[in-house]
Each structure stands twice: as structure tokens, then as C-alpha cells.
C-alpha positions in Angstrom: 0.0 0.0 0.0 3.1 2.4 0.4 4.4 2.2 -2.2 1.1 2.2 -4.2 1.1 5.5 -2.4 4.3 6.6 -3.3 3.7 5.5 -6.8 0.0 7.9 -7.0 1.8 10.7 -5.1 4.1 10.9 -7.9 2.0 9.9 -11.0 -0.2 13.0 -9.6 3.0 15.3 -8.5 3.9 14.7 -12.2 1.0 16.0 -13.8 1.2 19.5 -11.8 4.4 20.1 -12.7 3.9 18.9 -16.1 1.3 21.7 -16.9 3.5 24.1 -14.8 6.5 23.7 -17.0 4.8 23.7 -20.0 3.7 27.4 -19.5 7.4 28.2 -18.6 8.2 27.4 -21.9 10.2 23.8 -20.6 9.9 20.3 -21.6 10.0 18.4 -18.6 10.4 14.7 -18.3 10.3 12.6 -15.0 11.7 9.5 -14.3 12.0 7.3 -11.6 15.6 5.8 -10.7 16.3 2.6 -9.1 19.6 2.7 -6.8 20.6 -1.3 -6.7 22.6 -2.7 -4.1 24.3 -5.4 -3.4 21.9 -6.4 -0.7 18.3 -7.6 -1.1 17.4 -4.3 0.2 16.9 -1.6 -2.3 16.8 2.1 -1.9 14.3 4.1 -4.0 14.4 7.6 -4.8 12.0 9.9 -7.4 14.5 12.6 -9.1 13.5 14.7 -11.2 15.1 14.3 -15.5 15.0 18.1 -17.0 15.1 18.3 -20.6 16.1 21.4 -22.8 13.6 23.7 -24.3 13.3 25.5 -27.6 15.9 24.3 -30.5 17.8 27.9 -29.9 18.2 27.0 -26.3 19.8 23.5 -25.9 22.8 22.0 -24.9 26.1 21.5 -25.4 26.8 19.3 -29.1 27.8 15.9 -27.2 29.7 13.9 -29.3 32.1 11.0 -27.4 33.0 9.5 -30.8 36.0 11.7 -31.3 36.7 13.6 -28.0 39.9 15.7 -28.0 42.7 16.0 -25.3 44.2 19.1 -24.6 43.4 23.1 -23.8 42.9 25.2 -21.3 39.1 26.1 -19.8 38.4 29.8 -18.7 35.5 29.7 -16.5 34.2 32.9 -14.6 33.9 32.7 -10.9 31.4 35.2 -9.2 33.0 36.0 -6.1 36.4 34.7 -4.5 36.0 31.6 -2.2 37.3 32.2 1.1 38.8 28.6 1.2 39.2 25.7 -0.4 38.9 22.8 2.2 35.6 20.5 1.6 35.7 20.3 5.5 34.7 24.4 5.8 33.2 25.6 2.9 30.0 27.4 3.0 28.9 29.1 -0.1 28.7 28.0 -4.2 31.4 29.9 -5.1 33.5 27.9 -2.8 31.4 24.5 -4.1 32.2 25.2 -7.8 36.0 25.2 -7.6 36.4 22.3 -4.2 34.1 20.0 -6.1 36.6 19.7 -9.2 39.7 19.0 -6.9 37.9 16.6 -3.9 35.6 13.6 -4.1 33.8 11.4 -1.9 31.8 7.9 -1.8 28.9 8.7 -4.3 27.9 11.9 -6.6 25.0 13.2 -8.1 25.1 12.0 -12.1 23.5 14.1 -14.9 19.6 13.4 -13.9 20.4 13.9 -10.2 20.5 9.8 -10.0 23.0 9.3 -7.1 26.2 7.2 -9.0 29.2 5.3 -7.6 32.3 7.3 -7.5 34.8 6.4 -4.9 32.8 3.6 -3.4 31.8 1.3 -6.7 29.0 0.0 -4.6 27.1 0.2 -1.2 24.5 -2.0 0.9 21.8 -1.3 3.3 19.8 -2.7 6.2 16.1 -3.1 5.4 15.5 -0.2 8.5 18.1 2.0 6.4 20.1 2.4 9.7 23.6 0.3 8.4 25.2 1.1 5.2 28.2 -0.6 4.1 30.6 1.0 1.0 33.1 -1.1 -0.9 35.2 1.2 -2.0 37.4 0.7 -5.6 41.3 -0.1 -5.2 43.5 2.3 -6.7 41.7 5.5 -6.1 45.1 7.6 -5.2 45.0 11.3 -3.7 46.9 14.0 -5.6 49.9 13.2 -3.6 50.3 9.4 -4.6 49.0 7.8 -1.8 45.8 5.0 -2.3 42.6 6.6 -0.5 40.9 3.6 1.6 38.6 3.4 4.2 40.0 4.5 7.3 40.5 8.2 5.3 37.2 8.7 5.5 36.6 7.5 8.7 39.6 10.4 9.4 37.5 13.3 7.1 33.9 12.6 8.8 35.5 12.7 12.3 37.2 15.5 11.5 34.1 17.6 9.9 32.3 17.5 13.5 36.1 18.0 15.3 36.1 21.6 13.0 32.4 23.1 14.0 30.1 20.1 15.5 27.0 23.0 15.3 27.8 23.8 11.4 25.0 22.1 8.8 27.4 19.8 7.9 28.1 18.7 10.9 24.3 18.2 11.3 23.8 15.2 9.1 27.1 13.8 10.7 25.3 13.9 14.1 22.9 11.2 13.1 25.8 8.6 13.0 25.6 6.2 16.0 28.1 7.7 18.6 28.3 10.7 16.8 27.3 13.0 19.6 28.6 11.2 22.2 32.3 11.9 20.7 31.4 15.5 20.2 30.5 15.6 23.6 33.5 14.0 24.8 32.0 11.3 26.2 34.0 8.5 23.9 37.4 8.3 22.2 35.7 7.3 18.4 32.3 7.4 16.7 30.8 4.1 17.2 29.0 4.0 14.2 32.0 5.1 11.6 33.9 1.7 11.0 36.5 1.0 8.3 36.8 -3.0 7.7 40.0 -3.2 6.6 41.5 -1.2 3.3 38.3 -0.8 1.1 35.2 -1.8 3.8 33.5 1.4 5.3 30.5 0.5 7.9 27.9 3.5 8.9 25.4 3.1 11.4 23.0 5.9 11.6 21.0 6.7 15.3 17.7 6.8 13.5 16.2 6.9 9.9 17.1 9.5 7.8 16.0 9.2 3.8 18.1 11.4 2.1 21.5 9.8 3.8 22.3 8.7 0.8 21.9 12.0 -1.4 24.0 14.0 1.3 26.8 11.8 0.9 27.3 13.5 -2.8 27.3 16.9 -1.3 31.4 17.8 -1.8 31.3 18.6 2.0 31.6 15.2 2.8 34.8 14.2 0.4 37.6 12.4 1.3 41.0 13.9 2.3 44.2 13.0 3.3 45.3 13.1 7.0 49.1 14.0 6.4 47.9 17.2 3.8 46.3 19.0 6.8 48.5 17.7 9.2 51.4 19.4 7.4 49.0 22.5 6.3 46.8 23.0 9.3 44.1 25.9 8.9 46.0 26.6 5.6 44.6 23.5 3.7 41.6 25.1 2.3 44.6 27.6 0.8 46.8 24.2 -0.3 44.0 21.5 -1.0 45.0 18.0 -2.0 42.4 15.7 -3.2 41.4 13.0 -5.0 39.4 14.4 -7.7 39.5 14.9 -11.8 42.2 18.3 -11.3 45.0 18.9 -9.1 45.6 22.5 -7.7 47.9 24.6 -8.9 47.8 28.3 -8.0 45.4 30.7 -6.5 46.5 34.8 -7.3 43.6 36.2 -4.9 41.3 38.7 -6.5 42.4 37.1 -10.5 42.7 33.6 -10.8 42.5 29.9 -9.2 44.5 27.6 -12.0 43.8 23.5 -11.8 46.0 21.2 -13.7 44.0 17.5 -14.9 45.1 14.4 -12.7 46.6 12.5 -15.0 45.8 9.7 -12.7 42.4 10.1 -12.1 40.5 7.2 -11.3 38.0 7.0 -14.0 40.4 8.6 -16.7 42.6 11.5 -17.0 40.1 14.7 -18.0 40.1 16.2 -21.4 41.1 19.2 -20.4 44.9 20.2 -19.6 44.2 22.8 -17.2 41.5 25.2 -15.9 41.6 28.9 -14.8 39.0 30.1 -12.6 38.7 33.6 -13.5 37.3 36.0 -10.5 34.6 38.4 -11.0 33.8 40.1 -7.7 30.7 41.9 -7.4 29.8 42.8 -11.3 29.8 39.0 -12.5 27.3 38.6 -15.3 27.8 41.7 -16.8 31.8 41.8 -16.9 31.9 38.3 -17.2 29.6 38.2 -20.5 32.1 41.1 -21.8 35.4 38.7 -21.3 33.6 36.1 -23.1 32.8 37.7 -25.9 36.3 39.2 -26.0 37.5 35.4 -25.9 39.1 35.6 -22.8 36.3 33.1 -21.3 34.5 29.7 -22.5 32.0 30.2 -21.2 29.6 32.9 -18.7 26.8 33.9 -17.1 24.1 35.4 -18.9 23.3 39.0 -18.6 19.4 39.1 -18.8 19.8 42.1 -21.6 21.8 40.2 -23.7 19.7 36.9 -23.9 17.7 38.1 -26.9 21.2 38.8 -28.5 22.5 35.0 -27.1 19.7 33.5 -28.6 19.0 35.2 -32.0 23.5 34.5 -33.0 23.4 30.6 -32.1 26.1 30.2 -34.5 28.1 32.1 -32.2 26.7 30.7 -28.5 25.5 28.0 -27.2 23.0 28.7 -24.4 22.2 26.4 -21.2 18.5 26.8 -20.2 17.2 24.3 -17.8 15.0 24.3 -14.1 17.2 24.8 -11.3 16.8 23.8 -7.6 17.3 27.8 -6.5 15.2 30.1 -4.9 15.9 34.1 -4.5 14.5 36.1 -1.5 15.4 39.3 0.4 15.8 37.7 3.9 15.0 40.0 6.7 16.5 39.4 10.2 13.7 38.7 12.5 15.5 39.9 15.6 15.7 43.5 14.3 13.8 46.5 14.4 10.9 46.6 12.5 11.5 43.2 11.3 10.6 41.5 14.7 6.9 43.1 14.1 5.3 39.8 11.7 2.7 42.5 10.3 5.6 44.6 9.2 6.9 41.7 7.2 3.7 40.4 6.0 2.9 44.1 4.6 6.4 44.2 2.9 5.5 41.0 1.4 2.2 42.4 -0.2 3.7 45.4 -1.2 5.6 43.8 -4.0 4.5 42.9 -7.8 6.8 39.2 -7.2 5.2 38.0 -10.5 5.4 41.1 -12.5 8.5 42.0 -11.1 10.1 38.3 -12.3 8.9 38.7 -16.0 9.6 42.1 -16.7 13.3 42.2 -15.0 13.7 38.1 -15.4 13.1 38.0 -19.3 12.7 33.8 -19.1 15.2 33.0 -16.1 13.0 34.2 -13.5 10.0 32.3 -12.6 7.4 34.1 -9.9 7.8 31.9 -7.0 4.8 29.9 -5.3 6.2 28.5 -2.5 9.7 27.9 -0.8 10.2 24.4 -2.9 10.9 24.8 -6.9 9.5 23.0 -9.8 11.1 19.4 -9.5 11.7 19.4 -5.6 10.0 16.5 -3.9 6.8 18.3 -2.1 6.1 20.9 -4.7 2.8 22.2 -5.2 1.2 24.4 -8.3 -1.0 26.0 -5.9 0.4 29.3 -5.0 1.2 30.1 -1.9 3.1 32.9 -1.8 1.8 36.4 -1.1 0.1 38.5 -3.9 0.4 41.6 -5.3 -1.6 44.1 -2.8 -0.5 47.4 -2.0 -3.7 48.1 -0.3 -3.6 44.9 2.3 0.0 46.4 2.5 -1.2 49.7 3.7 -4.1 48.2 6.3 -1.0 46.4 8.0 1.5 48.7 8.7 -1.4 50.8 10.1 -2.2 48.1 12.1 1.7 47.6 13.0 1.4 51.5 14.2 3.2 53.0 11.1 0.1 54.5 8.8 1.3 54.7 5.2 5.0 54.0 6.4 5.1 56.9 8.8 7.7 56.2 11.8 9.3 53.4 10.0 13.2 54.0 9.7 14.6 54.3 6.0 15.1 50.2 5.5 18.5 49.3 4.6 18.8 46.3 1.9 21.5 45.6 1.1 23.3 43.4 -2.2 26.7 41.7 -2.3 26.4 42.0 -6.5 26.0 45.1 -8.5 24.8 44.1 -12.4 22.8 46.0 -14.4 20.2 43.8 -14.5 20.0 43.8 -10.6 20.1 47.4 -10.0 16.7 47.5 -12.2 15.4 45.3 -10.0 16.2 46.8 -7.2 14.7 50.3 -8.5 11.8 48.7 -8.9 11.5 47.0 -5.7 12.2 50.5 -4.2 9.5 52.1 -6.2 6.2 49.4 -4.9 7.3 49.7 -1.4 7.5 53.8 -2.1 3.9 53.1 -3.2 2.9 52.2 0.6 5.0 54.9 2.2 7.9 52.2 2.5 11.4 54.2 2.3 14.1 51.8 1.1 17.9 52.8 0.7 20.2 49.9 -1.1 23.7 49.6 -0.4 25.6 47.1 -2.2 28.8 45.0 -0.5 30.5 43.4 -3.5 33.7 42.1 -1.4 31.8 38.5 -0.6 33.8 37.4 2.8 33.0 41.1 4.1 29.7 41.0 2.9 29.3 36.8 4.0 30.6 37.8 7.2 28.0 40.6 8.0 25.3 38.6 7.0 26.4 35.3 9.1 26.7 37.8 11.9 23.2 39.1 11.6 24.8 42.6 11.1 22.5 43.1 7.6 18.7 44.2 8.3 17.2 42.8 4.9 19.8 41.5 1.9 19.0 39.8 -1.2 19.9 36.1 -1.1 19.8 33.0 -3.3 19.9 29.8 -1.9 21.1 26.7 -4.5 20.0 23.2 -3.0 22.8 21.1 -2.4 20.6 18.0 -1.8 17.1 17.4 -4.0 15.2 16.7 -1.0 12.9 19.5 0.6 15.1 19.6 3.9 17.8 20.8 2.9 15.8 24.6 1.9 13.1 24.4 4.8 15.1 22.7 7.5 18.4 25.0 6.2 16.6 27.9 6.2 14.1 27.9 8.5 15.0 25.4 10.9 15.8 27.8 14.7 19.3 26.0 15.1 20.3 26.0 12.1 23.6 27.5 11.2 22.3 29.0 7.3 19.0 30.5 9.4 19.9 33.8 8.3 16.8 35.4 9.1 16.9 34.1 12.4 13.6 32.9 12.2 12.3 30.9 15.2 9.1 29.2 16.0 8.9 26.1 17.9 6.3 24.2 15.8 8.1 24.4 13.0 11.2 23.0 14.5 9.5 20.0 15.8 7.8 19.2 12.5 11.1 19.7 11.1 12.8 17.5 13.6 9.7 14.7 13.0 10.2 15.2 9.0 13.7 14.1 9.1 13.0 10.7 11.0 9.9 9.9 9.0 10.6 7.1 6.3 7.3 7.2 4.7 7.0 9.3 1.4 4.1 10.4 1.6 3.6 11.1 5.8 7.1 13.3 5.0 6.0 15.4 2.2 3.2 16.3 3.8 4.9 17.6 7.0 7.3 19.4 5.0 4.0 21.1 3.2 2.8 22.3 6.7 6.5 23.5 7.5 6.0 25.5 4.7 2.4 27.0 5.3 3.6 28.1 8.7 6.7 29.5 7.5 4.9 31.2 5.0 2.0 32.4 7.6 5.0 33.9 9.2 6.8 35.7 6.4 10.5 35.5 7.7 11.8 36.4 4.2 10.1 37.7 0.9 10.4 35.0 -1.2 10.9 36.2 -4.7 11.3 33.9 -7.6 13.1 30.6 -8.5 16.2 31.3 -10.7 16.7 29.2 -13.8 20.3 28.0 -14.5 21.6 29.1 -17.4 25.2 29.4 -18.9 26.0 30.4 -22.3 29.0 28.9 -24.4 31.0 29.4 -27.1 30.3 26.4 -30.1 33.6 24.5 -29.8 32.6 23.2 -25.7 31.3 19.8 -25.9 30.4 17.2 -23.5 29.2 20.3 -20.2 27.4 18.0 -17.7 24.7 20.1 -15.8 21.9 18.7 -13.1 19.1 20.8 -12.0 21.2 21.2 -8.6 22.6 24.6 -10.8 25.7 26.5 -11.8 27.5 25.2 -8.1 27.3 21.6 -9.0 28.7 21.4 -12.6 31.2 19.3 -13.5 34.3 19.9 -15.8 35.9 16.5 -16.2 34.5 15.4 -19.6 34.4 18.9 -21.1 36.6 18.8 -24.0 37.5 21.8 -26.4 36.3 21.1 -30.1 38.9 23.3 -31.5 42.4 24.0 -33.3 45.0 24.3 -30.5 
């Protein structure tokens, strides 16, 4: 009966998002992916398979019948990562570069389908509590040495010995033992095992469906003991992996240059070497300029230059697909007037989200419903989100005490990027909430650590966010965001129900029982209006005709890989 459940729940889910998609101009597929085991028991998960749309937006040419060694990628990078350890990174522009050079026991393949990578194959219990990995011989870190078990027994212990309260950390914590050694109350974590050389034995506490799926996050990749021994704190500044490139050089505020790993373990990449060029602040717009100067391969698209991308295909090739991404302003909910709910709430009303998406969005923004995207477990057509209403606006804040914004402060927002296309936005935002009486001043941050700093600090009142799953499963936006103890709950938000139908959520095994918690975490949420939830952001990369072979999943821009890019050109 569950999983004739499981099996309507989807068939229905499909048929939402079928007629939603289809009015955002994409062709959307669905399948559903088997993981096999060794075991009898099997492990199930629905993901999500995005096609391309139109013929003038499509993919990549992928032809593997005559690939080509050789050449150097230039890639633009939005802002500069602060490091490069696996172990403490936080952001996508840190995820982009570390996920080239580090690798763990699975990864996410094209269709989101989680695929062996250092472990060739993996077992479970039939309670989904013990998971054994059998892990390929010959995998060898950039330094030589073989990778077996006992490393990673070595990089999960040392995740939770770095920040046991970071996110991370968090899925960590539901290994057997796992808080107990945080604690200090034991030596090892009980449930982290190595069996010998190419053996490694998790035991999880309790339940917890998307195990699996975390394991691909880069986070969780393996790394060699005697690399941070020797570089301590400076690791993430020296990294040593396992992965498809090897580091080379980072010149802060220009360039981060990989080299290919000629001994990579399931080939040598195409490519010879890739420089990560860094675009602080003004990315799309100066980014889009170096490309078409030749200095790139490939950029972000600046939305006034899509019509231009898309009417020269003989000169670009443009990426459009769905994209697990949501963009918000996130207010902090311990500040002044933020604290007040009705303020929020009338903030909320006060702007055309749907108007504002296809007027400044031009086909990459899509007016957001509700805090999980097209092609998210738990997604629903229905729309959720608050409606333009200036006038329900106006009825609030006189009910908060400030009539037609009178004795409100001038609200700071603030921006850590600075395109064209944003400041439109933002003059527009300005404008509806001048319409109420709001007064809005923007100040934009572009140095990211500064800026990344101030907002982990709760120092920024109200700042523009977008938030890139790293996981397809609906925890890892409503518990990440939202959840009180949460170490990415930038707004601060805090409300006990929610955190104990978060807390239920995670332990529940049943498809259908979790998705329909995680719809009443977000009704609350929503009820409460800790952020203003804007639109979901469409990924979308445009490249010159001689890249072949790019390999994209709907997890966005963060989680692309390079290693089977090759460069269909003369050298």
C-alpha cells in the first residue's frame, strides 16, 4: 500500500508540474531511478530528469566518438571563495572550484540519480540504519598515496572536530556515537567503522531518507590526513584531493589555475588545465564582456543580452534548464521593525513578485509559489506565496502602528552584487514599497567574505539572497533555512512548531507522511513571512560552439562538472 502510495503521489505530483513547466516554456520529463545494491534491500528515490527547451536554447553538441585532449578552460567565478577545504566551505562559489579537486563515496550524475564514485558499490539494512561502501582499489590522492577506508573514517571525524553545530556537521550527528564523541563522552564514533583497506560501515541513530543523497554533497569528500596535518588551517589555501584536477595556484582577487590528474581514477580529463577567472561583485555583466572578447568559455548570462545569445546561435551556445534555486530578500527577525510579523507580512504584499520576475527576469525568473521549486520532492502548483496588494499592505503597517510607512526607519537592503540587470530590479523593488509609504535605501557590499561575514553575523537588516540546493530533498531549503538552530537560518527565524515538525520530518521514512509535514512546514513559514520570497532562478550558462560534452543537473551553476568537457577546436 506504500508504495502504491508513493507511486499515485508521484504519478499525480507529475502532472502539476507537467502543466506548470509547460507554461514556462520547458519540456519536462520525470523519471523514476532505481539505486541497486548489493543487498536484497533496495533504496528508492524519485528525481527529477529536465530536458532542454526550444531548438535555440539547448545543450552543449555531445559527441564522445571523437573527444579531444588538450586546452585550457576559462570559466568565470562570481566572487572569491574564502577557502578551499571540503571540511569548511559554505557558499557556491566555494562548491564550484572544491568540487573539481575533492571527491567522496557517491555523486550526483547528470539526472540527479545518485552514482558510484569512490565507493563502486554500497549495501543497506532493510531499516536504512547500516550502510556498508566497498570502496574501488587504486583510487590515489593527488599526492600518490591510495585513498581507503579509514581516510574517511579520518574526514567525517574531523568535519564535526572543525564546527560540530555547522550544517554539515548536522547530518554527521545522526551517525551512532556521533554525539557522544562531540561531547567528549567516547574516544571514536561508534558508528563510523573502516573493515579493513576498502570496507567502510555507517550506522546511523535513527532513519534519515536522504543519507544517501548527502553523501554526494562535496562537504563530505575524502581527504588525506598528512595534507592537513602538514598545512593546518591553511589547507583550504593548499587542497589535496582525490578528484578529476589537481591545484595549482590561486593569485587572490584574478585567478585559481587546476591542472588535470593524469591519474584520475576514472580517466585523465580532457582538459589540460583550468583557470578560474574572479569576477567580484559585477559578475554577469563583466563576465559576459570577457567572453565575448574570448578571454572566457564560457559565462553567465546578462538578462539584456539573452535576446542577443539566442538570435547569434552560431556564435553561443545557451544552457537553459530548471534549477533547484530560490531568490528572497531575507530579513533578520530579531531587528527592528523586522521583529513586528505584520511589518513583514505588509512588505510581502507590497511587491508585484510576478510582475517584477517577467519584466526584469526576461525567461530565467520564474514568480515563485512556495519555498520548494519545480522538481523538488513536495512541490505544489498552488500558489502560496503572497500576492500583489499594495492596499492589504497599507491596512497592515497601520495596524503595526506606522500609517502609510510613517515612523518606519529608511530600511536598509543591502546586495553583495551590482549588475545592471539587478540594479533594475532593485529600483523597482524601491518604487512598490514607495507606493505604501515604505522608504528603502540599497547599499551594495560586493567584497563577498566582508559581505558573507555581516550577514552570518546578523549585522545586515534585509539582503538579497539565493539559496542553491545542495541536496534534491525539501530539507535541505526548509530545515536550512528555516529550521531555529540551524547554522544557514539567516533570518533568524524561530518558531517552535516548525522545528519540531522539522525534527519529525527528518525521522519519518514514509514518502508520503514526509512530504506532507514538510507542506505544513512551509504553510507556517509562510504564515509567518520570515523572508520575501521572490522567484526561482533558472540556470543558465551560455557557451562558445567549440565546448562539448558540459554535464549540468538541475542542482545549478555550483554543482557542474568539468571533467568530460573537452574543447572542439584547433590548438
Amino acid at each position: 500500500m506504500i508504495k502504491q502510495a508513493i507511486l499515485l503521489s508521484y504519478i499525480l505530483n507529475s502532472i502539476i508540474l507537467k502543466k506548470q513547466m509547460e507554461r514556462m516554456m520547458f519540456e519536462l520529463k520525470f523519471r523514476v531511478i532505481r539505486f541497486f545494491t548489493l543487498s536484497i534491500a533496495m533504496v528508492f528515490f524519485i528525481v527529477p530528469c529536465f530536458g532542454f527547451s526550444s531548438s535555440k536554447v539547448e545543450a552543449p553538441i555531445k559527441n564522445v566518438n571523437n573527444p579531444k585532449f588538450g586546452g585550457i578552460y576559462r570559466r568565470g567565478l562570481g566572487h572569491e571563495p574564502a577557502t578551499l577545504d571540503p571540511a569548511r566551505i559554505t557558499d557556491v562559489y566555494e562548491v564550484i572550484v572544491t568540487q573539481q579537486i575533492f571527491e567522496g563515496l557517491v555523486q550526483y550524475g547528470e539526472n540527479l540519480m545518485v552514482i558510484p564514485c569512490i565507493a563502486e558499490s554500497w549495501t543497506s539494512s532493510r531499516d536504512n540504519l547500516k550502510w556498508v561502501f566497498y570502496l574501488k582499489k587504486g583510487v590515489k590522492f593527488h599526492n600518490g598515496r591510495e585513498v581507503i577506508a579509514d581516510d574517511f573514517v579520518y574526514s567525517f571525524t574531523r568535519i564535526l572536530k572543525i564546527n560540530s553545530k555547522s550544517e554539515t556537521s548536522s547530518f554527521l550527528l545522526r551517525i551512532k556515537g556521533a554525539k557522544e564523541f562531540v561531547d567528549g563522552k567516547a574516544p571514536y564514533i561508534a558508528g563510523l567503522v573502516a573493515r579493513g583497506k576498502y570496507k567502510l560501515e555507517i550506522t546511523l541513530g535513527q532513519p534519515f531518507p536522504p543519507f544517501i543523497a548527502v553523501l554526494a554533497m562535496v562537504n563530505f569528500s575524502v581527504v588525506p590526513r598528512e595534507e592537513i596535518e602538514l598545512y593546518g588551517k591553511e589547507f583550504g589555501k593548499h587542497p589535496v584531493g582525490s578528484g578529476p584536477f589537481v591545484f595549482d595556484h590561486w593569485i587572490p582577487d584574478k585567478e585559481i589555475v587546476l591542472k588535470a590528474n593524469k591519474d584520475y581514477h576514472e580517466g585523465r580529463p580532457y582538459l589540460d588545465r583550468v583557470n578560474f577567472m574572479i569576477f567580484s561583485g559585477s559578475s554577469a555583466d563583466n563576465m559576459f564582456k570577457e567572453f565575448e572578447n574570448d578571454k572566457l568559455d564560457d559565462s553567465l548570462v546578462p538578462i539584456n543580452k539573452r535576446h542577443y545569445i539566442l538570435e547569434n546561435p552560431d556564435k553561443f551556445i545557451l544552457l537553459h534548464r530548471p534549477s533547484l534555486n530560490i531568490r528572497m530578500f531575507v530579513m533578520n527577525n530579531r531587528l527592528y521593525p523586522f521583529n513586528n510579523k505584520l511589518v513583514r507580512k505588509a512588505l510581502n504584499y507590497a511587491i508585484d513578485k510576478k510582475t517584477l520576475s517577467e519584466k526584469i527576469g526576461k525567461g530565467r525568473l520564474i514568480p515563485a509559489v512556495g519555498f520548494l521549486p519545480p522538481g523538488m520532492a513536495g512541490y505544489q502548483e498552488d500558489d502560496t506565496n503572497y500576492p500583489y496588494n499594495p492596499e492589504e499592505a497599507r491596512k497592515l503597517l497601520k495596524k503595526a502602528g506606522f500609517p502609510e510607512g510613517k515612523g518606519l526607519p529608511v530600511l536598509q537592503f543591502w546586495s553583495s552584487v551590482k549588475s545592471k540587470a539587478l540594479l533594475e530590479e532593485d529600483k523597482v523593488i524601491k518604487r512598490y514599497l514607495g507606493n505604501v509609504g515604505v522608504k528603502v535605501h540599497f547599499n551594495y557590499l560586493t567584497e563577498w567574505p566582508f559581505f558573507k561575514k555581516l550577514m552570518t553575523k546578523g549585522k545586515l537588516p534585509v539582503f538579497k539572497y539565493s539559496w542553491s540546493a545542495d541536496v534534491p530533498d525539501p530539507d535541505n531549503i526548509l530545515s536550512s533555512l528555516f529550521y531555529s538552530k540551524s547554522p544557514t537560518n539567516r533570518s533568524f527565524y524561530h518558531n517552535s512548531s516548525v522545528d519540531e515538525l522539522i525534527v519529525e520530518a527528518q525521522r519519518e521514512s514514509n514518502y508520503v507522511n514526509r512530504i506532507g509535514l514538510y507542506s505544513k512546514i512551509q504553510d507556517i513559514v509562510m504564515n509567518d513571512a520570515p523572508v520575501i520570497l521572490l522567484n526561482y532562478l533558472a540556470f543558465e550558462r551560455v557557451f562558445k560552439p567549440y565546448v562539448r560534452n558540459y554535464e549540468g543537473n538541475a542542482l545549478g551553476d555550483h554543482y557542474f562538472s568539468l571533467k568530460r568537457i573537452w574543447l572542439d577546436k584547433e590548438k
